[in-house]
C-alpha positions in Angstrom: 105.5 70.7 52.3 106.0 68.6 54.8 104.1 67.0 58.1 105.0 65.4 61.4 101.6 63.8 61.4 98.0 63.0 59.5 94.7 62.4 60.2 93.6 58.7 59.0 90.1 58.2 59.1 88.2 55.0 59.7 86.5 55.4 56.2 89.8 55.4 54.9 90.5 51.9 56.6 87.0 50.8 55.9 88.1 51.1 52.2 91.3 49.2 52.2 90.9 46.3 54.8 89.1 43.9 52.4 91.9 44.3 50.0 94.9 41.8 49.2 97.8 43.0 51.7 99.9 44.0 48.2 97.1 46.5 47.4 96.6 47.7 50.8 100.2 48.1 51.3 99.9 50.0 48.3 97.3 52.2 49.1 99.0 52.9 52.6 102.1 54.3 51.3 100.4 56.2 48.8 98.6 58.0 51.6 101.7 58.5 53.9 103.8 59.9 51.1 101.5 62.2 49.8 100.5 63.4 53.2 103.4 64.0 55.1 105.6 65.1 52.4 103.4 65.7 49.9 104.7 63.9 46.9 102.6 61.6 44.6 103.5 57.6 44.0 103.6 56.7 40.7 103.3 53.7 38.7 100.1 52.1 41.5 98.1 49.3 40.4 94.6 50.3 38.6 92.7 49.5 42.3 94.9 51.0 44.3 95.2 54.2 42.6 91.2 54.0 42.4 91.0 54.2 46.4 93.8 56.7 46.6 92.2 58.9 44.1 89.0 58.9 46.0 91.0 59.4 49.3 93.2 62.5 47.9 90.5 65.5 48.4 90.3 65.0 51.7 94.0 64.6 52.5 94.1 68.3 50.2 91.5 69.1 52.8 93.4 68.9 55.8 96.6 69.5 54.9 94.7 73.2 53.8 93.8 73.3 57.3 97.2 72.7 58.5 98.6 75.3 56.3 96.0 78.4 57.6 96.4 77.1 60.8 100.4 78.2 60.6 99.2 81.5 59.1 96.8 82.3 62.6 93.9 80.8 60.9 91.0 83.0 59.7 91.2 86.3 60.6 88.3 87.5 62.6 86.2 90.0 61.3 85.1 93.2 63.2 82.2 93.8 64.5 80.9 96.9 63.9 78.0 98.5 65.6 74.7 98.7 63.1 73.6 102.2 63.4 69.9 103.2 62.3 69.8 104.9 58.6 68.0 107.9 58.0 64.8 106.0 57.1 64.8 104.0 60.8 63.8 105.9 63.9 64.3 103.9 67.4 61.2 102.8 69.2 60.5 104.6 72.1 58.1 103.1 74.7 54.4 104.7 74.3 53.3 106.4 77.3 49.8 105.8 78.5 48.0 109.3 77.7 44.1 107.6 78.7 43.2 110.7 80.9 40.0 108.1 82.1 41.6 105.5 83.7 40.7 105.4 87.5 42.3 103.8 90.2 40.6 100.4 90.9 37.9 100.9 93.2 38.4 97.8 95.6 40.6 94.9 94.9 38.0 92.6 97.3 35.1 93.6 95.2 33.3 90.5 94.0 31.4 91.7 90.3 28.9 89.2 90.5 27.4 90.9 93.6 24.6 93.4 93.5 24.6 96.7 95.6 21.8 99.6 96.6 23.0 101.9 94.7 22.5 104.4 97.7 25.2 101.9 99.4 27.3 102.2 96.4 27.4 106.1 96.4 28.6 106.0 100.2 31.5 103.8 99.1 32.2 106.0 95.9 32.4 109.0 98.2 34.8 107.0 101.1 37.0 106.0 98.4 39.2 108.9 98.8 41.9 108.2 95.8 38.9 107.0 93.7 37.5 110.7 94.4 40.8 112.4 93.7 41.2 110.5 90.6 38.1 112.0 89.1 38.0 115.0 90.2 42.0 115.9 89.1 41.0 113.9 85.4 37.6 116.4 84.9 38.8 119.1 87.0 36.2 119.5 89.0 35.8 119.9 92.5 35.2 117.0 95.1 31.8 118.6 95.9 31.1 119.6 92.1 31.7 115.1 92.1 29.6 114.3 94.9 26.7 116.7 93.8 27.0 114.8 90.3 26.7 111.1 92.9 24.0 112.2 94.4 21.7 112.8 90.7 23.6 110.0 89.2 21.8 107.9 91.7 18.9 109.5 91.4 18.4 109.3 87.6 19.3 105.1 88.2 16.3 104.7 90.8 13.7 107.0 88.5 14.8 104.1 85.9 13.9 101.3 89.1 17.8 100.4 88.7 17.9 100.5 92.5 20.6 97.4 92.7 23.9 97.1 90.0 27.4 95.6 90.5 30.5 98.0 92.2 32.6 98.3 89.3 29.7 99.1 87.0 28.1 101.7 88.9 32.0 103.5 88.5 31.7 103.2 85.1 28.4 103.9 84.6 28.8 107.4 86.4 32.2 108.4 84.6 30.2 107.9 81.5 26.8 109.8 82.3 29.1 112.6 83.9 31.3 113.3 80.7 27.8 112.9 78.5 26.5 115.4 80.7 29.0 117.7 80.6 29.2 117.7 77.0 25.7 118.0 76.7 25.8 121.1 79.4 28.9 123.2 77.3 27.2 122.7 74.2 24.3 124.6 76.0 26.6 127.4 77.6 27.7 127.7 74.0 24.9 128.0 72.5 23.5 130.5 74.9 26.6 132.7 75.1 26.5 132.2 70.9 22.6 134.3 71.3 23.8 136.4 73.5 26.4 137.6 71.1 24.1 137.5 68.3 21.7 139.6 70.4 24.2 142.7 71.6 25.4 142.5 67.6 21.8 142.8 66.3 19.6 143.3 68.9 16.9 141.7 70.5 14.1 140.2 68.2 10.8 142.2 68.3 7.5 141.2 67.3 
């Protein structure tokens, strides 16, 4: 093998320089031989054969270098595509399915203030895509909604709750509406369940 050229580091200079001029001479044309054409100089002085044993690995390095370099270097590897095995399944955004979220009721609304709640049944009833909202969610109609308003209210001033906050008073209805209407198709249940029982078996006599 042979080279046009070498690398010489400073470590390999750093090494040397402190050394009689016979031994560095020595040492240099150890180097050169070995790495531009690759041949080993015999018959070097103890010290000098010590530096250029310690230097050799590195020259092997390089000239290892030089030689894949010639070949195109490494080849690249391809990069395939990971595909998901059986046991991994692609994650799909969640959609929201909350049928009870409502469209905020005012953006201006300040929570810390308190409202009549006859004033805040007004602005329930004006806010039209408030009113949609709940009436598409429950399936009601808009007067079934404000009917429901108007004894919502009612029940808070029996409890002397004449004053609460906007965004509370929304809540609070949503909440005593689906109560109630749980609590009213339990009832229809129960009565049509008698009723039943009743044409089955007949009416109860004393």
């Amino acid at each position: 093998m042979q080279r046009d050229s070498f690398i010489f580091y400073r470590s390999f200079y750093e090494g040397i320089k402190e050394l009689p001029r016979d031994i560095q001479g020595e040492v240099l044309t150890a180097i050169m031989e070995y790495s531009l054409n690759g041949e080993t100089t015999e018959n070097l002085k103890p010290v000098a054969k010590a530096i250029f044993t310690l230097v050799k690995p590195q020259i092997d390095s390089n000239n290892q270098r030089f030689e894949n370099g010639k070949k195109g270097g490494r080849p690249t590897k391809k990069k395939t595509e990971q595909k998901p095995n059986d046991n991994q399944t692609k994650t799909k955004p969640i959609p929201n399915v909350n049928d009870n979220v409502y469209v905020n009721v005012n953006d201006n609304v300040d929570d810390d203030v308190l409202i009549d709640v006859d004033e805040l049944k007004k602005k329930y009833i004006k806010n039209e895509k408030l009113v949609n909202a709940f009436c598409d969610n429950n399936g009601i109609s808009k007067n079934e909604l404000f009917d429901g308003l108007e004894k919502f209210t009612k029940n808070l001033k029996d409890k002397n709750r004449f004053l609460e906050k906007e965004k509370e008073y929304v809540t609070y209805f949503k909440n005593w509406f689906v109560k109630k209407e749980k609590s009213s198709a339990k009832k229809e249940s129960k009565t049509a369940a008698q009723a039943f029982k009743e044409r089955i078996y007949g009416s109860s006599t004393n």
